[in-house]
Every structure is written in C-alpha cells, then in structure tokens.
C-alpha positions in Angstrom: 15.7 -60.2 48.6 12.6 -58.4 45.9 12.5 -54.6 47.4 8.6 -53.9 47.0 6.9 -51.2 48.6 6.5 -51.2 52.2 10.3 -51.4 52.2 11.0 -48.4 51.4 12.0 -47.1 54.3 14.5 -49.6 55.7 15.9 -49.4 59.1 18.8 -47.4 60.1 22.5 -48.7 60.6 21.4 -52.9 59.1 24.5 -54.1 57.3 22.0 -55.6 54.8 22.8 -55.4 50.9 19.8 -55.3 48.6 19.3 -56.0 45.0 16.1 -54.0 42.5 14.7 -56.1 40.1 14.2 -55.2 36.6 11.2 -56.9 34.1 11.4 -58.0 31.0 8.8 -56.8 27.9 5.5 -55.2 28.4 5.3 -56.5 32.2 2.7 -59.1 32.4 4.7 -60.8 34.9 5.2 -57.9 37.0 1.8 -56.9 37.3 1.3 -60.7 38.3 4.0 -60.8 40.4 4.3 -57.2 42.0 1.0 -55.8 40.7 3.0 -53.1 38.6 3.4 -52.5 34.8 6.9 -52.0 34.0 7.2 -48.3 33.9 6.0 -48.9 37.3 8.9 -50.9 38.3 11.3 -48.9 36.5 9.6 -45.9 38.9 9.8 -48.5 41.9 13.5 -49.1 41.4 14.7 -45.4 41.7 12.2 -45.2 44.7 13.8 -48.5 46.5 17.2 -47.4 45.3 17.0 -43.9 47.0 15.3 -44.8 50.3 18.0 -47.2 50.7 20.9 -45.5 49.7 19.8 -42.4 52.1 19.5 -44.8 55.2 23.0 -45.7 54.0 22.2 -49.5 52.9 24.0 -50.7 49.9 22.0 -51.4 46.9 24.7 -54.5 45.2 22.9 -56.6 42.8 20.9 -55.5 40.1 18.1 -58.9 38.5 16.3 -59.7 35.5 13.5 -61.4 36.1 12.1 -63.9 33.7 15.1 -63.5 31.3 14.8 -66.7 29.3 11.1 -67.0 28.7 7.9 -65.8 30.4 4.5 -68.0 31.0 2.3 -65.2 29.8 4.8 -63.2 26.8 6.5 -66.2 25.1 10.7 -65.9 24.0 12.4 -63.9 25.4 15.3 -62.5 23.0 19.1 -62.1 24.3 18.5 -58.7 23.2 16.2 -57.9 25.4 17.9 -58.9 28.4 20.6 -56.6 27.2 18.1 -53.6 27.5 16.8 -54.6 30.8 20.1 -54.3 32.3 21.2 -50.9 30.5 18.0 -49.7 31.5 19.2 -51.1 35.4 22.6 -49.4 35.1 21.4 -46.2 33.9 19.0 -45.8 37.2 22.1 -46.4 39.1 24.4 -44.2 37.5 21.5 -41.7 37.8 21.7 -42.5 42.0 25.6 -42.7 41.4 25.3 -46.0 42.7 27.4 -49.2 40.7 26.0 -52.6 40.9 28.7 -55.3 42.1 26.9 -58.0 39.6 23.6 -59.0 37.5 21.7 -62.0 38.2 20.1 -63.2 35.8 16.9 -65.2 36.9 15.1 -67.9 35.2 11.5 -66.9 37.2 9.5 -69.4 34.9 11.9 -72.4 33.9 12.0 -71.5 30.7 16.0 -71.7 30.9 17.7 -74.3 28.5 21.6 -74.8 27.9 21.4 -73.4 25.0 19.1 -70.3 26.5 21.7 -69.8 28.8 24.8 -69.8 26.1 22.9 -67.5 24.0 22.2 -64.7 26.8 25.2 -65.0 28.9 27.2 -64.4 25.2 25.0 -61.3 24.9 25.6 -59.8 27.8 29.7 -60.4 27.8 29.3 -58.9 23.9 28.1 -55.4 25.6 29.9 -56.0 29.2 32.7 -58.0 28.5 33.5 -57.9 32.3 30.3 -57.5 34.3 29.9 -60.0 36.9 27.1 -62.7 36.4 25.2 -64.3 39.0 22.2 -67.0 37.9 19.1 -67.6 39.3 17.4 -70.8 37.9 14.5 -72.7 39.1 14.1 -76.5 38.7 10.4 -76.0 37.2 11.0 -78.4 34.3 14.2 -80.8 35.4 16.5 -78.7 33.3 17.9 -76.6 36.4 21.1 -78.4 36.9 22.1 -78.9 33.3 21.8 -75.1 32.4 23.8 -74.6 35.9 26.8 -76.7 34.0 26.5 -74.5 31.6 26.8 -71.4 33.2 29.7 -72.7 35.0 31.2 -73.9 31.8 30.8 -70.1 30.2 32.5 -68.7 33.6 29.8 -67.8 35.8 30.9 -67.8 39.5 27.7 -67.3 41.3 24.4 -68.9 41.1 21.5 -68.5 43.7 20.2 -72.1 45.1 17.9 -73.3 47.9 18.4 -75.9 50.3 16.6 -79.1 49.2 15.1 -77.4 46.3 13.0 -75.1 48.6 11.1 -72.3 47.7 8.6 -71.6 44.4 7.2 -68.7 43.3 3.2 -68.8 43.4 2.5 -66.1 40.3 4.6 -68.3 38.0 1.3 -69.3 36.1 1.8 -73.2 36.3 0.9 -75.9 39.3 3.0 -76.6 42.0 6.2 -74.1 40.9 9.2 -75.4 42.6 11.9 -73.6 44.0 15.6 -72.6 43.1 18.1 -75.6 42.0 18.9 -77.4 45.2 22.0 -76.5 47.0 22.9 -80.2 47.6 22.9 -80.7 43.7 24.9 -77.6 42.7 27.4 -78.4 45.1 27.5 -82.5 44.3 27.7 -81.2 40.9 30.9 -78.7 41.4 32.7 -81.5 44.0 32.5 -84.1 41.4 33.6 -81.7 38.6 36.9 -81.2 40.5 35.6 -77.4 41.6 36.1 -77.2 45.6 32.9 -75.4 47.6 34.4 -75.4 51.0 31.3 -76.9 51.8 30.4 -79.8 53.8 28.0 -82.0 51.7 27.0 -84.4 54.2 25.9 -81.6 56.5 24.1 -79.3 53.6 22.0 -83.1 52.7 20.7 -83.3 56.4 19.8 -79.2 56.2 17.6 -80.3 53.1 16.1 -83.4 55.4 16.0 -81.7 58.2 13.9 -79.1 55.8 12.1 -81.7 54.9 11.0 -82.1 58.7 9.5 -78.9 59.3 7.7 -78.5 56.4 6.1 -81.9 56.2 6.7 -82.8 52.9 9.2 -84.2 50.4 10.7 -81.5 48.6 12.5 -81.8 45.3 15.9 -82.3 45.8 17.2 -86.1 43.9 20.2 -85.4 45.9 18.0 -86.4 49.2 16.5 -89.2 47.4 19.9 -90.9 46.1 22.3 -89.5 48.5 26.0 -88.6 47.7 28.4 -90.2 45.1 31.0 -90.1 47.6 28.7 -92.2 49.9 28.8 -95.2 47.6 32.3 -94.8 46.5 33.9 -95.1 50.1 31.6 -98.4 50.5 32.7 -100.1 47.7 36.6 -99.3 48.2 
C-alpha cells in the first residue's frame, strides 16, 4: 500500500504494516504520480513514517519506484537505485525504525532480465544481505521472464496480482496493465520444482472469477491456456 497524504494519521490499534516509497531522479514521475517533486517525497516519507510509527503501526517495507526505467526520464542507472535506497535507510535510521526488505518496483515496464541482473547485483554489492522483494508489471510481455530471473539471482518475494489485475493510470502509455499475474508466477515456480503451498486450480478461478466482476478479460495467458498440469493428467 503507497502512504500519501490523507493517511497520515492512521487509526489506532490496526495490525496493518505499511511501506514509504522512494523516487528515482529529478521526480517527474512523482509529480505525475503523487503530485510531489522528490524533495517532497523524501519530506512525505518522514511525515508518513512518524505518524505511523506514533499510532504504533509498523512501517516494514521500504520501495523504489520506477527503478529500471522511467516513461518521462529515460535509463535508469543501478547506481541510482543504490542512492534511492540509502537515502530510504537513512530516514529510517533517523525514525530508529529498520526496514524488514526493499522492493524494487518496475512502475513503467521498463524491466528486462538483464535490467534486473544488473540492479539486483548492485544492491547485494552495497547490502550483501538486505532482503529483496520485486514488483514488476506485465506492460511489455517481459514480466514473467525478469521474474525467472529474480528468482534465479535469489530473490524470495515478488508482488503479483490475481489475473494480471491492476495498472497504474500515470504510467504515461495506453491501457497500463497490472502486476505479473499470480496464476503465472506460481505456474512458473510449480513447474520449476519450487513448491508455493498454493492451490493453482483455485488461484485460476479467483483470476476468472475476477474476470466476472469486472467485465472484461484481463491479461493473464494463464486464464487463456489453463494449467500444464491440466493437460498432463489427460494425456497419462
């Protein structure tokens, strides 16, 4: 969940955990997105961090948005993800708060394999042991393959959406889709040996029945083609 300003005073005694979001670059993105430069953010985040911690809700997860490439600044270097998060850790040391991981998001689809390689191996250079969470959007088809890789470099946590739900509207291209569908990071881990405890068959008709109430086709393949495992029992 984005903390943004009428938040800032949360209720009283919710077990809710809460992540700040840090920008990259000169902020074009977050004035699109939040209608704040990025000293503005940066301002925001010891705002959100404070309210919260004094109505004694834990603040877990810091993100970086738009960490592989941005629609209106171009590249984004490695090394500039790097500062994003010091900059993130150094707010909550100042609130003597520590962040339980860093998700890095892919808010444009700009991500790539090799994107992911390069920033991941950045970040474990500085933080050899800093928990990684990825947050990757489907925009150009590419959302499952740097997944793989992310798994394959170690990561453990990744943000998804059921059916490929979701999109962010100040993204700055047409129809912007959501975060990689559930169904297809979990098809993905199951047929890579990696066990999910979860129940595919179930998680595809959450993405139908998804589907249903929004009255449309959303992007998940997974709905389209249906489970591996499906064809495999029928033609034992």
């Amino acid at each position: 969940m984005t903390l943004s300003r009428h938040e800032q005073d949360p209720p009283r005694g919710h077990k809710t955990y809460f992540k700040v979001d840090q920008f990259i670059g000169g902020g074009s993105f977050t004035r699109k997105n939040l209608n704040r430069d990025r000293p503005g953010q940066i301002a925001a985040m010891r705002e959100h961090i404070a309210a919260h911690k004094a109505a004694g809700v834990p603040v877990t997860r810091l993100t970086v948005m738009a960490a592989f490439g941005c629609n209106y600044q171009g590249d984004v270097p490695p090394s500039a993800v790097v500062e994003a998060v010091a900059d993130g850790f150094t707010i909550a040391n100042e609130a003597g708060l520590a962040f339980e991981k860093v998700s890095i998001a892919d808010s444009m689809g700009w991500a790539t394999p090799q994107r992911i390689s390069r920033v991941i191996g950045a970040l474990r250079e500085t933080w050899p042991e800093l928990p990684i969470s990825l947050h990757l959007h489907d925009t150009r088809g590419l959302g499952i393959a740097s997944a793989y890789e992310g798994l394959r470099l170690g990561v453990r946590y990744f943000d998804a959406a059921v059916a490929g739900l979701g999109g962010c509207p100040f993204a700055g291209h047409p129809g912007a889709p959501g975060n990689i569908a559930t169904e297809e990071l979990v098809l993905m881990c199951e047929e890579m040996g990696i066990a999910t405890g979860i129940d595919l068959d179930a998680l595809m008709e959450a993405g139908r029945l998804a589907e249903r109430i929004v009255g449309r086709q959303l992007p998940s393949a997974a709905l389209r083609s249906g489970t591996i495992d499906t064809f495999r029992k029928r033609a034992a």
